[in-house]
N, C-alpha and C positions, 0 to 999 in steps of 0.2 A: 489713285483712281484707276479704275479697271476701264482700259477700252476696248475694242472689239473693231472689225473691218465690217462687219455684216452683222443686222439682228433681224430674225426671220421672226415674224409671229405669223404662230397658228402651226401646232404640233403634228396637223392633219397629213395624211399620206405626198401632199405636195410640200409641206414645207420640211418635212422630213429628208423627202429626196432632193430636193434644194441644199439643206443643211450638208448633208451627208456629203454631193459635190462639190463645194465650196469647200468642206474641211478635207478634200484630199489633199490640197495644198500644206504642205506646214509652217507654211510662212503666214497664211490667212486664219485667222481668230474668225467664230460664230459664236453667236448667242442664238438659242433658240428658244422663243416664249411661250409657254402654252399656261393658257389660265385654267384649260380641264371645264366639264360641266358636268356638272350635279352632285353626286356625295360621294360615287364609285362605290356604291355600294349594291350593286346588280347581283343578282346569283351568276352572272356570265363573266364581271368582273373579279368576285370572291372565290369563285370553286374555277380551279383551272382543267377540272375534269369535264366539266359541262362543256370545254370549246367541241364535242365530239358532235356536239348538236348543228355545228356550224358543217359538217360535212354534208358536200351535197350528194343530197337521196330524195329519193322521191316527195317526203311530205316537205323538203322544202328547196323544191328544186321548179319552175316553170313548162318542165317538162311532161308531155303527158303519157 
């Protein structure tokens, strides 16, 4: 049976950085759970050239 010190659910930018300090230890075991939502089938998901859309510019930035 596999045990663990810590199981973080929720893959989200907090449980990420949770996990991440916790496993600096080498003595300390994580689990981390993420269940995911929806199919990952995004064009933002599947083409990793599209992340160029995420730079901020002007059409999508708050700024005017």
């Amino acid at each position: 049976m596999l045990t663990v010190d810590y199981v973080i659910v929720g893959g989200g930018s907090g449980g990420c950085a949770l996990a991440g300090r916790l496993s600096e230890d080498p003595e300390t075991s994580v689990a981390l759970v993420e269940a995911g939502a929806g199919k990952g089938d995004s064009t933002l998901i599947q083409t990793p050239g599209v992340m160029t859309a995420m730079v901020a510019k002007p059409i999508n930035t708050n700024v005017p």
